[in-house]
N, C-alpha and C positions, 0 to 999 in steps of 0.2 A: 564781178559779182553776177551778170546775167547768164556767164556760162558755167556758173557754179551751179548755179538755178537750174538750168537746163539740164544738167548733167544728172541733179539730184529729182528732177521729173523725169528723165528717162528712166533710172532707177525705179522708182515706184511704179512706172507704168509697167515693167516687166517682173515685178513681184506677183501679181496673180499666174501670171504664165509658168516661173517657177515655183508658185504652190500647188499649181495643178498639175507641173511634171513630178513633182515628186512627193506630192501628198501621202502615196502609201507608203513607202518611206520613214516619209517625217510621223506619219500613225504609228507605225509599227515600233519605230525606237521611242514614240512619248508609251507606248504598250508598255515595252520592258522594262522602260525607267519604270514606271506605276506600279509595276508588278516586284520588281526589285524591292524596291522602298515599301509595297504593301507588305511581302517576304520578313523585311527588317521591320516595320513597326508591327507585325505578327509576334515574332521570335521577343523582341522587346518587351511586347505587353503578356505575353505568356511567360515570359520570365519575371514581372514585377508581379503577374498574379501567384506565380511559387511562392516567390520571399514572403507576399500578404499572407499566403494560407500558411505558411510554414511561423511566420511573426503569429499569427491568431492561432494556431495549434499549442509552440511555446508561451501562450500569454494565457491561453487557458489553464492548460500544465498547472503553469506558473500558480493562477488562482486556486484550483483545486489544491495544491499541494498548500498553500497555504493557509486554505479556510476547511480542510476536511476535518474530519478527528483523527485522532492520534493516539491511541492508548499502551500504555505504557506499566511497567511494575514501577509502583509508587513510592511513598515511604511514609508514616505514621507515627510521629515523635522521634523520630529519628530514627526510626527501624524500619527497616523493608519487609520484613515479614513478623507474626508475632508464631511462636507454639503455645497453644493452649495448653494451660496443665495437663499433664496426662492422670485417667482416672479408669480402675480397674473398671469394666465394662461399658468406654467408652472407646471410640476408634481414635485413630494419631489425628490431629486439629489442626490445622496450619490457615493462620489470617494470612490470605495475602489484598496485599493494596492494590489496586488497579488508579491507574490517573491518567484521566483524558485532557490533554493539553491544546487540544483542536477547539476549534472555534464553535463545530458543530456536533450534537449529541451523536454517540457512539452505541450505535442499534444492535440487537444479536450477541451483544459480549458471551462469548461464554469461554471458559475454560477447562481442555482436556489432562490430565497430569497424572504420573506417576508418583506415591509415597514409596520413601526406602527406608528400613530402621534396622540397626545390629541388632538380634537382640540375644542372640551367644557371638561367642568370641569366632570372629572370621565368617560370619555368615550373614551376608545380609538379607531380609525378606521383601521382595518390592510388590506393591498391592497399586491394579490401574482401576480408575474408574471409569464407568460404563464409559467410552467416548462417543461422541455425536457431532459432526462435523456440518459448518454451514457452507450449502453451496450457492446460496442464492441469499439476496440481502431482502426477499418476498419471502415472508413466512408459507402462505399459500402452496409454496411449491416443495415446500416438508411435511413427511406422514410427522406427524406430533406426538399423535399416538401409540409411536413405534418407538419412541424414548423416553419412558416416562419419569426417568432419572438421572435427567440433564437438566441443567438449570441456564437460562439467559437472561441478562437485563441489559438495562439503558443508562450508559454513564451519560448525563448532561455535559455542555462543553464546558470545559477549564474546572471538571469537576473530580473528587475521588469515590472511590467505590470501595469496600472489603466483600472481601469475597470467601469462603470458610469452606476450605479442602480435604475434606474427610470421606473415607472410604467407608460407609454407614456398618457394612458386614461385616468389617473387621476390628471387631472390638477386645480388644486390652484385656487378656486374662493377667492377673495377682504375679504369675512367672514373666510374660510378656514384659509387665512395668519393671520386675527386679533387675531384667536381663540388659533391658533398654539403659536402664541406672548403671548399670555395671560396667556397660561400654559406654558409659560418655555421653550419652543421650547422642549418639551416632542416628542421624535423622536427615536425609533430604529429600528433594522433591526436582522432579522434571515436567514439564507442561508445556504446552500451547495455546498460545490467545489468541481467538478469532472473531473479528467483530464486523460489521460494515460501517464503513465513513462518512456518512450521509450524499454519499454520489452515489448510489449503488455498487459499489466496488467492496468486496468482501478483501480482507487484508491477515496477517497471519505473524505472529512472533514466540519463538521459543524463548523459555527460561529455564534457567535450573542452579538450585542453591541447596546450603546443607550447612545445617545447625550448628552454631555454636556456644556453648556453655556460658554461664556466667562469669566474667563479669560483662561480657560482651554481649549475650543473652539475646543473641538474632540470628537473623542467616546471612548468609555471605553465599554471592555469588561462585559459582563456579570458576576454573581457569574461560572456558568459553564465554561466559559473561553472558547478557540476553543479544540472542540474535532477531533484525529485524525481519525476520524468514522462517518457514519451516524447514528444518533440512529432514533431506529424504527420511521414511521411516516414521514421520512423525505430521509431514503435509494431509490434508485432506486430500479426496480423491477427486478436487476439480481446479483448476488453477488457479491460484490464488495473486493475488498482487505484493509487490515487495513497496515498503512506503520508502 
């Protein structure tokens, strides 16, 4: 036991002598461990701040898309659009339903559209109304003034709207109604809905349908159906958003 003792106080008494031979050394590699590991819990914590901003980008997404508005063609007793009777000196009529199913009121609605009517055999006449396109969901930054023949309102959220598509200059002569009669009441309509979603984000959806007689006495969508987008030819001149 006493020369274990001894053995083990020699030992410590030459431990200062060996830290002070090799002190830079023994610095220099706790350096690079530190450095290492600082390296790795960098890359680490730079990597869980990705995932958080990329998790809080998707979880906003997320929210927006699910509390914005959403406006859509509607339907009104069971009809998606109605035709107003036609009346010698009055222009073609088309109710259509607007329905916001978002959570939040749907600012700016307005609608751009083309009327078409046979009204001789093989000819059709298609009449556009002024269009006016929003680029910005601040009214302040449109001359107002510069369209005085466009209309916009406010659907409330989870609410409907009718909206009434007539071309006011082009009113119905006595031949016009007999001809429309004669072809079937051959009647439809092509448009664009542009509204903002209560984020600021301006959004954009085409439609287009065409009349059919009684006993079905509504419009029917086109083979294309409504698209949640404007396609080319029909988009406004600022980018729009696709819902």
């Amino acid at each position: 036991m006493p020369n274990n003792w001894s053995r083990f106080k020699k030992a410590i008494d030459k431990c200062p002598n060996y830290l002070n031979r090799y002190s830079p050394i023994i610095a220099a590699l706790a350096t690079v461990v530190i450095a290492v590991w600082t390296i790795k819990y960098t890359t680490y914590s730079k990597g869980q701040w990705v995932i958080m901003q990329n998790a809080a980008k998707e979880s906003t997404a997320n929210f927006v898309m699910a509390q914005r508005a959403f406006v859509n063609v509607g339907s009104q007793d069971g009809r998606l659009m109605r035709l107003v009777p036609l009346q010698v000196g009055e222009p073609v009529t088309i109710a259509l339903h607007l329905q916001n199913s978002g959570h939040l009121p749907a600012t700016r609605v307005i609608v751009n559209f083309s009327v078409g009517a046979v009204i001789k055999s093989g000819q059709r006449i298609g009449l556009q109304n002024r269009p006016h396109h929003i680029t910005a969901c601040d009214p302040a930054k449109d001359v107002l003034n510069e369209h005085p023949f466009w209309e916009e309102s406010i659907i409330p959220a989870n609410s409907a709207q009718t909206r009434y598509l007539r071309i006011a200059d082009a009113k119905l002569s006595e031949g016009d109604l007999r001809g429309i009669k004669a072809n079937g009441y051959d009647i439809s309509v092509i448009g664009f809905i542009e509204y903002c979603d209560g984020f600021g984000e301006v959004h954009c959806l085409t439609f287009c349908a065409a009349y059919k007689q009684a006993p079905i006495d509504d419009f029917t969508l086109c083979q294309r159906g409504n698209l949640d987008y404007c396609a080319p030819g029909f988009a406004p001149s600022a980018p729009l958003n696709r819902p």
